[in-house]
C-alpha positions as CSV (number, residue, x, y, z in Angstrom):
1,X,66.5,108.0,131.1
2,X,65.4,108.7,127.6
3,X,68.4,107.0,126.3
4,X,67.4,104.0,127.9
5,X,63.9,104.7,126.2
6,X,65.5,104.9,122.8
7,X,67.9,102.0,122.8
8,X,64.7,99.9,124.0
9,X,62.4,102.0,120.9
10,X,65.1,101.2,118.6
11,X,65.2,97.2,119.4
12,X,62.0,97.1,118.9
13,X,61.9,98.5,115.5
14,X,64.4,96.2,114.3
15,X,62.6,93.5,116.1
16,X,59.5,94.3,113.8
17,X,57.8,95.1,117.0
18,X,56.4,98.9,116.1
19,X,53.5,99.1,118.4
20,X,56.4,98.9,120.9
21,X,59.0,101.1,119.0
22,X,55.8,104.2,119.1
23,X,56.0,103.4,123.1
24,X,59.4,103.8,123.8
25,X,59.9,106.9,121.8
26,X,56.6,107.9,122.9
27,X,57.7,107.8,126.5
28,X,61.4,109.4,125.6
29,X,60.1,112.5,124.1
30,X,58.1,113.0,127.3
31,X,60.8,113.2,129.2
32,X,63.1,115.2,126.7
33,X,60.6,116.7,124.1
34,X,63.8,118.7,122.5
35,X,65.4,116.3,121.3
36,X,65.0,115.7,117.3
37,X,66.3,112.5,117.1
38,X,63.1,110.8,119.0
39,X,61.0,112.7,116.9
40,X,62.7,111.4,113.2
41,X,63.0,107.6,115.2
42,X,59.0,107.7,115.8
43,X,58.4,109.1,112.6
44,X,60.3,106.0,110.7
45,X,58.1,103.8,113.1
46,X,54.7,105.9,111.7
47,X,55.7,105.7,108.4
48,X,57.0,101.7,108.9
49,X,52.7,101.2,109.9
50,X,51.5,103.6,107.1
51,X,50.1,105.5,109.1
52,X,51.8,109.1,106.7
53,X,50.3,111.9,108.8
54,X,51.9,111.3,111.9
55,X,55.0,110.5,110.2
56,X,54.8,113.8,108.4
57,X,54.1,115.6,111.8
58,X,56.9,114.2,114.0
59,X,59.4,114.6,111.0
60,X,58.6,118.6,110.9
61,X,58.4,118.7,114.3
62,X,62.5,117.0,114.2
63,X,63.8,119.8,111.6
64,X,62.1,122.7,114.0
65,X,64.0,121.4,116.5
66,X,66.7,120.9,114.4
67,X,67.4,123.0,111.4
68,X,70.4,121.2,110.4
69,X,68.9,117.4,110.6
70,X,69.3,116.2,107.0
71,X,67.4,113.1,107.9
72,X,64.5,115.0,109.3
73,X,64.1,117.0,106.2
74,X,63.9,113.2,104.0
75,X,61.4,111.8,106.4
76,X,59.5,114.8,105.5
77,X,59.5,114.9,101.8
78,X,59.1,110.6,102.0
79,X,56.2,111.4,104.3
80,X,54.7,113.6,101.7
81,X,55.7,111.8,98.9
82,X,53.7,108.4,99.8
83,X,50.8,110.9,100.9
84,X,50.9,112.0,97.0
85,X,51.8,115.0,97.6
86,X,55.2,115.7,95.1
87,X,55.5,119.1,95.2
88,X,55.4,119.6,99.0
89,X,58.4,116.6,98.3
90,X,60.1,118.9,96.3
91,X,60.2,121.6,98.6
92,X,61.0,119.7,101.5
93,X,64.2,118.6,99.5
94,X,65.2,121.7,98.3
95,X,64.9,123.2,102.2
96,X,66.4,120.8,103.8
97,X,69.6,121.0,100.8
98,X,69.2,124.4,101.8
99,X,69.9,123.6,105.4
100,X,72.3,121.0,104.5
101,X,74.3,121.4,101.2
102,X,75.2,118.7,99.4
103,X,73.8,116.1,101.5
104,X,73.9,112.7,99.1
105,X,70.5,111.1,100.3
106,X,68.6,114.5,100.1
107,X,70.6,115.2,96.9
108,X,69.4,111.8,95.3
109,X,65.7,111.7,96.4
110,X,65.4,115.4,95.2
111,X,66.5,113.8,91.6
112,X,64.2,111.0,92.2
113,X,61.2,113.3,92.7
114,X,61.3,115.2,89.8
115,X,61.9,112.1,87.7
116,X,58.8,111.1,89.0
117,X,57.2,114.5,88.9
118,X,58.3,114.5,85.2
119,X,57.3,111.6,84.5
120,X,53.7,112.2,85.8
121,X,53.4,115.3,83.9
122,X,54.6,113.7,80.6
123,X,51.5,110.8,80.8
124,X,49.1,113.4,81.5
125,X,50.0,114.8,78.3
126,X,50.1,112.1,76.1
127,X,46.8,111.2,77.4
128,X,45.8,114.4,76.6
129,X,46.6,113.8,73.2
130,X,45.6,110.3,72.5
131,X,42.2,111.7,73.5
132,X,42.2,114.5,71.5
133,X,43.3,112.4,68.2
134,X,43.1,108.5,68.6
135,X,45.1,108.3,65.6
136,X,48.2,108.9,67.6
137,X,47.7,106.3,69.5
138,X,48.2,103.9,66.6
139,X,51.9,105.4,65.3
140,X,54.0,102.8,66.4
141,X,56.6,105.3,66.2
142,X,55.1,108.2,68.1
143,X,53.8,105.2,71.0
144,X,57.9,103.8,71.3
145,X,59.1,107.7,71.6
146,X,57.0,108.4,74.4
147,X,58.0,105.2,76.2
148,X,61.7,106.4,75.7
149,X,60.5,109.6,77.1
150,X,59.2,108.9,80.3
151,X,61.6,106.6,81.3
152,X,64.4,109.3,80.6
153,X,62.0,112.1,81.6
154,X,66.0,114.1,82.0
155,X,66.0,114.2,77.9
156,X,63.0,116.2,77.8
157,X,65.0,118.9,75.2
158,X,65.9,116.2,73.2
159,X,63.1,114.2,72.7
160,X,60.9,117.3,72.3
161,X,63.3,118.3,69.1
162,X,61.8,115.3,67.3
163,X,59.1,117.1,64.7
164,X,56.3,113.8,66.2
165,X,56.8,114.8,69.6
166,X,56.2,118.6,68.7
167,X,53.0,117.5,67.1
168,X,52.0,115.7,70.3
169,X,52.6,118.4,72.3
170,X,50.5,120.5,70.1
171,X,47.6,118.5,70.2
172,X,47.9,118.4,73.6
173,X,48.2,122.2,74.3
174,X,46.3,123.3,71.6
175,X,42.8,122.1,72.8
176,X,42.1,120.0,69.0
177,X,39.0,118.0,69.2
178,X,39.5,116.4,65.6
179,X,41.5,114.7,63.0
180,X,40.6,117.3,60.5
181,X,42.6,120.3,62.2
182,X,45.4,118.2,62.8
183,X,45.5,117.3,59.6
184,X,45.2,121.2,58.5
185,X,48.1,122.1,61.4
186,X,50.4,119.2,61.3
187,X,50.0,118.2,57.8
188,X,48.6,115.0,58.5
189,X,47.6,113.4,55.4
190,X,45.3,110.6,54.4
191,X,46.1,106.7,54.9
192,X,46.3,105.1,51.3
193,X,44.2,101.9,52.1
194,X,41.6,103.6,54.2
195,X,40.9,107.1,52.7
196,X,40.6,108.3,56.9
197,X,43.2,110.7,58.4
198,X,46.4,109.2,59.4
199,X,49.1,110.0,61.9
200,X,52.0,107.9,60.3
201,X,54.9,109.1,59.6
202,X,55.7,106.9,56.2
203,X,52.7,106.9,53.6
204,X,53.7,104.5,51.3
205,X,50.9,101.0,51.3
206,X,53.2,99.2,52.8
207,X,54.7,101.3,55.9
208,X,50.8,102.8,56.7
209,X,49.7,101.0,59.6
210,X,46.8,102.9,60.6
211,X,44.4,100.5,59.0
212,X,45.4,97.8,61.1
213,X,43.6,97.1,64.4
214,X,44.5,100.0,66.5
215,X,46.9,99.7,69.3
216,X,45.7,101.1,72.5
217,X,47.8,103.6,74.3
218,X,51.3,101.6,76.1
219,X,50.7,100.9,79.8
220,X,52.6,103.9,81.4
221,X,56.0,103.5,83.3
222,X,55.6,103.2,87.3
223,X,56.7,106.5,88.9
224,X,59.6,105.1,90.9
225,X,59.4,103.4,93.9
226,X,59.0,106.4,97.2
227,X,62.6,106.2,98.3
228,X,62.8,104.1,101.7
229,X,62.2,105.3,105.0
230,X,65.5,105.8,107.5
231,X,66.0,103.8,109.7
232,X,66.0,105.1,113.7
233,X,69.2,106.6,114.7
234,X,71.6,103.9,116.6
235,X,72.7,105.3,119.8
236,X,76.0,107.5,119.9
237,X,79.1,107.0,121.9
238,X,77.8,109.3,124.1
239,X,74.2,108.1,124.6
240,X,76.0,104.2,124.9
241,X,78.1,106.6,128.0
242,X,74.7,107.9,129.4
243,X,73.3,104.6,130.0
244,X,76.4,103.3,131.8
245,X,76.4,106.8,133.7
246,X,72.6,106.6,134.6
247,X,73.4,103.1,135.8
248,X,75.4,104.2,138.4
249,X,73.4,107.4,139.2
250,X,70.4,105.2,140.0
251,X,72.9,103.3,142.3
252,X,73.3,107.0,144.5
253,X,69.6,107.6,144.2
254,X,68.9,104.1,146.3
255,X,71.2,105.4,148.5
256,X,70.3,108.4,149.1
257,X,66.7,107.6,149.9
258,X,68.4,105.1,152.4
259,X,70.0,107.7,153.7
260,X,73.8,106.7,153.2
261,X,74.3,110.4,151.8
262,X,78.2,109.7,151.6
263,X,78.2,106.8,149.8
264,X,75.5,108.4,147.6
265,X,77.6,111.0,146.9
266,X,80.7,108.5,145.7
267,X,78.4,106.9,143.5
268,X,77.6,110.7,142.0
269,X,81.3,110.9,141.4
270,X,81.6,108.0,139.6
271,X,78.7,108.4,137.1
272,X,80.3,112.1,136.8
273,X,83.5,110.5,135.8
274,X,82.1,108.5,133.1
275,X,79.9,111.5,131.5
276,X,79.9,115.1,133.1
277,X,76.4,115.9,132.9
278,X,74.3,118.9,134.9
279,X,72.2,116.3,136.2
280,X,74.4,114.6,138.2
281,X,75.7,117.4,140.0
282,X,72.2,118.3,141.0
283,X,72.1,115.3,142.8
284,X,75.1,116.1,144.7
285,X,73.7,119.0,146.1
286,X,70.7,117.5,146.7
287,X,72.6,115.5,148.8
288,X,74.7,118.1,150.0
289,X,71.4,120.2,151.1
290,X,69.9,117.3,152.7
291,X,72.7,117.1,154.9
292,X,73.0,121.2,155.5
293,X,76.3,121.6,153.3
294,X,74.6,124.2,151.8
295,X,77.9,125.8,150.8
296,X,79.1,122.7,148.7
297,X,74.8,122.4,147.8
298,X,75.9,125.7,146.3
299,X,78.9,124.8,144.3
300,X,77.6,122.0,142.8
301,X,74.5,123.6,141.5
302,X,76.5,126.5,140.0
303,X,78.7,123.5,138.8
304,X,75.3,122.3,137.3
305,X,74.3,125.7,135.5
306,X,77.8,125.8,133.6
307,X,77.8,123.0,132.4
308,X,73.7,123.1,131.4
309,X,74.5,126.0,129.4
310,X,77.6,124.9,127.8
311,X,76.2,122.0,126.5
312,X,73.2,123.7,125.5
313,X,70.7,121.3,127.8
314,X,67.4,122.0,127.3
315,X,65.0,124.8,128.6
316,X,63.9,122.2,131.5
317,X,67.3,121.2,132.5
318,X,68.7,125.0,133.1
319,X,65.3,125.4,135.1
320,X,65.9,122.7,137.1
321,X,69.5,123.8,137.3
322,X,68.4,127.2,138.6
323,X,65.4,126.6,140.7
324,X,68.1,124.0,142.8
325,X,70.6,127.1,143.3
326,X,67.3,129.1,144.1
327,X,66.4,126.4,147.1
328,X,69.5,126.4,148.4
329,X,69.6,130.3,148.9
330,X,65.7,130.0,150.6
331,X,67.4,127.7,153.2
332,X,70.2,130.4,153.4
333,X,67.3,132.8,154.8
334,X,68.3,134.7,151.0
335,X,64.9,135.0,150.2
336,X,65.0,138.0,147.7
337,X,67.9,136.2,145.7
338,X,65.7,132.8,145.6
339,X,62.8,134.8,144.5
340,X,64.9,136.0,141.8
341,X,66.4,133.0,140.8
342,X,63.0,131.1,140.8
343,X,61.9,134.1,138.3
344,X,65.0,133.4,136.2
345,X,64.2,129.7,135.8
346,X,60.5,130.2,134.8
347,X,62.2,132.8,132.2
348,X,64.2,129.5,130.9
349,X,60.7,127.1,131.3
350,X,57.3,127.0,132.5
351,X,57.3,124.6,135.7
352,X,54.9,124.2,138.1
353,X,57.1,122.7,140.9
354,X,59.5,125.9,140.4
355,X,56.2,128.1,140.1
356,X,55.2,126.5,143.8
357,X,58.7,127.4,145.3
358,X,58.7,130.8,143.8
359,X,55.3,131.5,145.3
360,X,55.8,129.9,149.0
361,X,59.1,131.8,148.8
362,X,57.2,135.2,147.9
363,X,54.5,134.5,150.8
364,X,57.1,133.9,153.2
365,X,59.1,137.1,152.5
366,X,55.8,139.1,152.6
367,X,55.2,137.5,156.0
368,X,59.0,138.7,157.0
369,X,58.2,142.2,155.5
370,X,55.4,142.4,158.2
371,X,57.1,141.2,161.1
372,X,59.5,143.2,160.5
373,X,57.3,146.0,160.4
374,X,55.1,145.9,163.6
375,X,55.9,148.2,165.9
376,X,52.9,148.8,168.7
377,X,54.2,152.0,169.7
378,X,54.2,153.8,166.3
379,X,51.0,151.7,165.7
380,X,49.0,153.7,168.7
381,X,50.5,156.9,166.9
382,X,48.6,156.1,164.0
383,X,45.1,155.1,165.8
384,X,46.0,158.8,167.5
385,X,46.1,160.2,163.9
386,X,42.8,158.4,162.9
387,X,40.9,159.6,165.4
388,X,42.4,163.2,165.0
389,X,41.1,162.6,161.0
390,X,37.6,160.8,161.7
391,X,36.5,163.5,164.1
392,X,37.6,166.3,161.4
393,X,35.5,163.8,158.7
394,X,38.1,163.3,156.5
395,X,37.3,159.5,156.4
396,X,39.6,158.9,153.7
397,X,42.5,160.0,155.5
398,X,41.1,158.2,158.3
399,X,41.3,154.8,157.1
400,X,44.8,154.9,155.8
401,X,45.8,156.0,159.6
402,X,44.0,152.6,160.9
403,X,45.5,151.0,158.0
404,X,49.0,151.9,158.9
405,X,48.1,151.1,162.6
406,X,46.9,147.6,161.5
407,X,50.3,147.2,159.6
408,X,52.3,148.2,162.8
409,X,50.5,146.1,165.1
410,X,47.5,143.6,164.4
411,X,46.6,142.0,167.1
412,X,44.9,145.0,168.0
413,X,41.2,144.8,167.8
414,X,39.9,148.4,167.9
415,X,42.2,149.5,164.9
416,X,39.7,146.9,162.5
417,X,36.6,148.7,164.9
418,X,37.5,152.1,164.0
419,X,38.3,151.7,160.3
420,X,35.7,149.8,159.9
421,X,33.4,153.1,161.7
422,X,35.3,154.9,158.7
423,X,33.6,152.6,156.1
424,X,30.3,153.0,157.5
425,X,30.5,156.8,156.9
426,X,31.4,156.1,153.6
427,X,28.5,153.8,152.7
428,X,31.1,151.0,152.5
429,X,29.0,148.6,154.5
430,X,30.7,145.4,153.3
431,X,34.2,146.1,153.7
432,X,32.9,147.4,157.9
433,X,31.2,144.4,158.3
434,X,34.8,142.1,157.6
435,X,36.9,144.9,159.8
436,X,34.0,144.3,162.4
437,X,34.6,139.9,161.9
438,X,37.9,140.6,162.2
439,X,38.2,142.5,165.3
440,X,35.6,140.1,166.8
441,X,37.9,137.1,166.1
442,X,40.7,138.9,168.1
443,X,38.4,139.8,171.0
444,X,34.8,138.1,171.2
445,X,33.8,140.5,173.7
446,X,34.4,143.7,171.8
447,X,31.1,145.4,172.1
448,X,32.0,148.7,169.5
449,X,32.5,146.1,167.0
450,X,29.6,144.3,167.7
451,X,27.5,147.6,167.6
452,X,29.0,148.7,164.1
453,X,28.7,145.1,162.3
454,X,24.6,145.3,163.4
455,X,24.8,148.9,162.0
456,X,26.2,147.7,158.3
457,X,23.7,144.9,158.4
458,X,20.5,147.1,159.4
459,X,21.9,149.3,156.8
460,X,22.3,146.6,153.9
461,X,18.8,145.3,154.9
462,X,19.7,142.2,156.2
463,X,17.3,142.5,159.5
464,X,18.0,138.9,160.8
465,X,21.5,138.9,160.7
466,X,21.4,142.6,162.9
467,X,18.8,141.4,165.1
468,X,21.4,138.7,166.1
469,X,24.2,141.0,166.2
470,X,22.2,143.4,168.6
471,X,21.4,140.6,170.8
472,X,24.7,139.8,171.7
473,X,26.1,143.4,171.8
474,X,23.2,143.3,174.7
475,X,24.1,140.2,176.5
476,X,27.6,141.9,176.8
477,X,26.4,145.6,177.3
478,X,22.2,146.1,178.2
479,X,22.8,149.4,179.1
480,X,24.3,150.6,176.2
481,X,22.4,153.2,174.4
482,X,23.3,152.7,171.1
483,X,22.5,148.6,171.6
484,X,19.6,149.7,172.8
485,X,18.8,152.2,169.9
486,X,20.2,149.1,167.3
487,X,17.5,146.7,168.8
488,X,14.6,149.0,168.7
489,X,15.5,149.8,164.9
490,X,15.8,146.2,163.5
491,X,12.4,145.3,165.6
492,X,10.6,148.0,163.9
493,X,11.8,147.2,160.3
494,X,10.5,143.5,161.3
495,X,7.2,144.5,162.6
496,X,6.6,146.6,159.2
497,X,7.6,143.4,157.2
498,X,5.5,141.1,159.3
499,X,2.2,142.9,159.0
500,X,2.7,144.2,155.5
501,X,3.4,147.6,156.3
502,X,6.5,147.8,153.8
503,X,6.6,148.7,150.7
504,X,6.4,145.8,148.4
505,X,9.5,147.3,146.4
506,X,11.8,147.4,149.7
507,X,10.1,143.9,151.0
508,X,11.7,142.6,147.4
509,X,15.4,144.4,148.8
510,X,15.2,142.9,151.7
511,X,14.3,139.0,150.6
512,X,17.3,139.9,147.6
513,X,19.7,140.6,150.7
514,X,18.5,137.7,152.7
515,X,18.4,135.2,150.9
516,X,22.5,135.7,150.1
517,X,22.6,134.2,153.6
518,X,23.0,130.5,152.8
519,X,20.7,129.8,156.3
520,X,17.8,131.8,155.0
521,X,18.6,129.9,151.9
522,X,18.2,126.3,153.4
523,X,14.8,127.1,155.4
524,X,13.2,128.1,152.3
525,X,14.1,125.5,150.0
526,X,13.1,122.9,153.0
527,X,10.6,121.1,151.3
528,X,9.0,120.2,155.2
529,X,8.8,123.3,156.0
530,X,7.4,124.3,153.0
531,X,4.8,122.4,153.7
532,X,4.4,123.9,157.5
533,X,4.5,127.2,155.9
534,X,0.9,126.5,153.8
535,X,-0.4,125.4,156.9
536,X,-0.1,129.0,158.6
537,X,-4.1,130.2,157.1
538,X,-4.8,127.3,160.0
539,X,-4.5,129.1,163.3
540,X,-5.1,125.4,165.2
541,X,-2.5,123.8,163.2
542,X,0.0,127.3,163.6
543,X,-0.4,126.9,167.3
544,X,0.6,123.3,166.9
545,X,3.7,123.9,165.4
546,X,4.8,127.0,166.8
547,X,5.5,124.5,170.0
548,X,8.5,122.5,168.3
549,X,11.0,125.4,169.5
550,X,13.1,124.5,166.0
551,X,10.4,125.4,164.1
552,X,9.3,128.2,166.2
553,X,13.0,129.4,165.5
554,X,13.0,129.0,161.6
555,X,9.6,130.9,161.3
556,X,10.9,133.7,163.5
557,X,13.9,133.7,161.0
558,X,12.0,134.2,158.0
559,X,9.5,136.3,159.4
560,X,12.9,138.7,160.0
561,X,14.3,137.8,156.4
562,X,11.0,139.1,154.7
563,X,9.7,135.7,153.9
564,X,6.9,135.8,155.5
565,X,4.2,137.8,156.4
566,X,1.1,137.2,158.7
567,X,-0.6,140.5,158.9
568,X,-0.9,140.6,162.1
569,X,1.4,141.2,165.7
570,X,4.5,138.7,165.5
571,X,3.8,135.1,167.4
């Protein structure tokens, strides 16, 4: 597809059309960002518009991909040599002749370069000099010598033999800021008519010229013109194959989404007989896996990887390449070679389709791992060993014995109960609670679980949420002692908060772990009941509200969270 891209950038450039000719490239370097020649094609299109930065960018970015592009490296040096930057020219040149010896167009602009570079540094020093001693300025002589010069900037060492251009190199270099020195360096001697200091080289009357109007310095040669910017790259014999090949390939593709897999597949064939590319054989298989052939899916995704890596396709194509061989072996149930092969392909380039597959593939092998696993008989071994290590307090121990029991067999509510008994001894009240919500969601009704989440909530301070938990353990089990016990222990802790009997430091604890309930958190920031809340220093007006059972229920909650406090029995 980004052959059609370029063909369609490259008629537009010819066309004039640039805006156009930046789209098409644009769009083919998305979908093959290695390829150098999109990058020199947009390049002449940036340079075409004057728009020099980009140009210079997408032309570096062609010879990184591309050492050997000779092109590349004179779209560079052009770039820098229209932003005025000769030197950086130079060097461009000289790397890329590196790169690419004796390459005619890099060989010629190099020359041109310097010539200009030379010719640039030879005006600088005449002006140098005409400003240091005007009188130079006027020596017909000295002024048609330095025109010859900079037009033939090569026949430096020649001209620079001739005594006058000596002289105007050493005004130049010598930092004079008279007539008089010159006079005393170079010999300079005075004009006959005038009596001033004169720069001639005759002194006879009538060869002086210096008292004669003086002639202002000659206009200075134009630097030669920057050398022209290539042209995009025509398409090759193979690109010109490509587009007849992806013809036909898009031919299969409407078949295949209409399900004709067969005559997909012929069409595959064909645009494989016109170009052998990777890309088509990956659609084979596709095919092939659609239609659970996964041994020929396999063949012609191997088929794909050879010839990915033999033609040196980029780091996209050989993922693509190995991430279809790694979806055929997850539908061959191979899930540790797929896993391996999905690695492989991220090694080759970053995808995040592949990094998708690799992790579904990983999470289903996990999930394999654990059926495989689950054994209920060894599983009550290892609630046996538990309990063995709880009662000798060796908690630790303990928990990786309900561990291992959860492994074996977890559907098993009491194995979460028990470790979770484990982490309350430890002070691990959190990680309890979560065994405790997990061994509720396998059985509603388990009563020890119930018991143990109220226990890590009383002991975290978060008095509504175990006055709650207690409640139900009682609804399933009123007898129960240690219900019984939980209840009497979370209505104290109320009572003290209620009528002010707690600490103000430990009241602070308990609204800090209260209000990390997001229910606690709603009530309070209720602006209504806000409002209800400043009515409670009016008994009459309490009583009132205290008889809408919701907001009965929310003051009750608060009163439990530590919000509020009456000072008196609850209501």
């Amino acid at each position: 597809m980004s052959a059609e891209k370029k063909a369609l950038g490259v008629a537009a450039f010819s066309a004039g059309n640039y805006a156009d000719a930046e789209k098409y490239f644009t769009e083919a370097i998305e979908m093959d960002p290695t390829n150098h020649l999109l990058f020199g094609n947009r390049a002449a299109v940036f340079a075409k518009v004057g728009n020099y930065e980009k140009s210079l960018a997408d032309a570096q970015r062609s010879v990184e991909i591309a050492p050997n592009y000779a092109k590349g490296y004179n779209r560079v040096a052009t770039a820098y040599q229209y932003l005025n930057k000769v030197d950086e020219a130079i060097e461009a040149v000289e790397n890329g002749l590196k790169a690419c010896p004796g390459d005619a167009s890099l060989t010629q602009l190099g020359d041109q370069l310097r010539q200009s570079a030379m010719s640039g540094a030879i005006m600088g020093l005449f002006q140098q000099a005409f400003a240091r001693d005007p009188s130079l300025a006027q020596d017909a002589e000295v002024s048609g010598l330095m025109q010859e010069m900079q037009s033939q900037p090569h026949r430096i060492g020649e001209f620079m033999q001739d005594p006058r251009m000596r002289r105007v190199a050493s005004v130049a270099l010598s930092g004079m800021t008279g007539p008089d020195q010159a006079q005393a360096q170079e010999g300079v001697r005075t004009c006959p008519r005038t009596g001033k200091p004169c720069g001639c080289a005759h002194h006879d009357d009538h060869e002086c010229h210096c008292h004669e109007a003086p002639r202002s310095a000659p206009e200075p040669t134009p630097a030669p013109a920057a050398a022209p910017q290539p042209e995009p790259e025509p398409l090759s014999e193979e690109e010109k194959l490509k587009q007849e090949a992806d013809a036909v390939k898009d031919e299969g593709n409407k078949l295949y989404k209409a399900r004709q897999f067969d005559e997909a597949i012929a069409k595959y064939d064909a645009a494989i007989s016109i170009l052998d590319l990777s890309a088509f054989h990956l659609n084979k298989a596709a095919v092939f896996m659609t239609m659970d052939r996964l041994e020929e899916a396999m063949a012609e995704a191997k088929e794909a990887e050879r010839i990915a890596w033999d033609r040196r396709d980029t780091p996209l194509q050989k993922n693509k390449c190995l991430t279809r061989i790694g979806a055929i072996l997850e539908k061959m149930d191979r899930l540790p070679e797929a896993i391996d092969m999905y690695n492989k392909a991220q090694l080759e380039h970053r995808e995040k389709t592949t990094l998708a597959k690799l992790r579904a593939a990983e999470k289903r092998l996990r999930v394999w791992k654990e059926e495989q696993y689950k054994d209920p008989e060894k599983a009550a071994e290892a609630k046996a060993e538990g309990n063995r290590l709880f009662s000798a307090q060796d908690y630790p121990a303990a928990i990786k014995a309900f561990t291992e029991a959860i492994k074996r067999d977890p559907s098993v509510a009491i194995y979460y109960s028990n470790r979770a008994a484990c982490y309350l001894k430890l002070m691990e009240y959190r990680l309890a609670e979560q065994d405790c919500e997990k061994a509720l969601e396998i059985d509603p009704n388990a009563v020890k679980a119930l018991l143990r989440m109220g226990r890590a909530q009383f002991l975290t301070k978060r008095y509504h949420k175990s006055l709650d938990t207690f409640q139900k353990a009682a609804a399933l089990d009123g007898t129960n002692q240690e219900v019984q016990q939980g209840l009497n222990d979370t209505a104290q802790q109320i009572m003290r908060l209620q009528t002010g009997q707690m600490p103000a430091d430990e009241v602070a604890m308990v609204r800090e772990a209260s209000l990390q309930d997001q229910e606690v958190k709603d009530i309070v920031e209720d602006p209504a009941m806000a409002q209800i809340l400043q009515s409670m220093a009016n008994p009459q007006a309490m009583q009132e509200h205290m008889k809408n059972p919701l907001i009965a229920a929310k003051i009750s909650r608060l009163i439990a969270a530590g919000m509020v406090q009456t000072g008196s029995q609850p209501m």
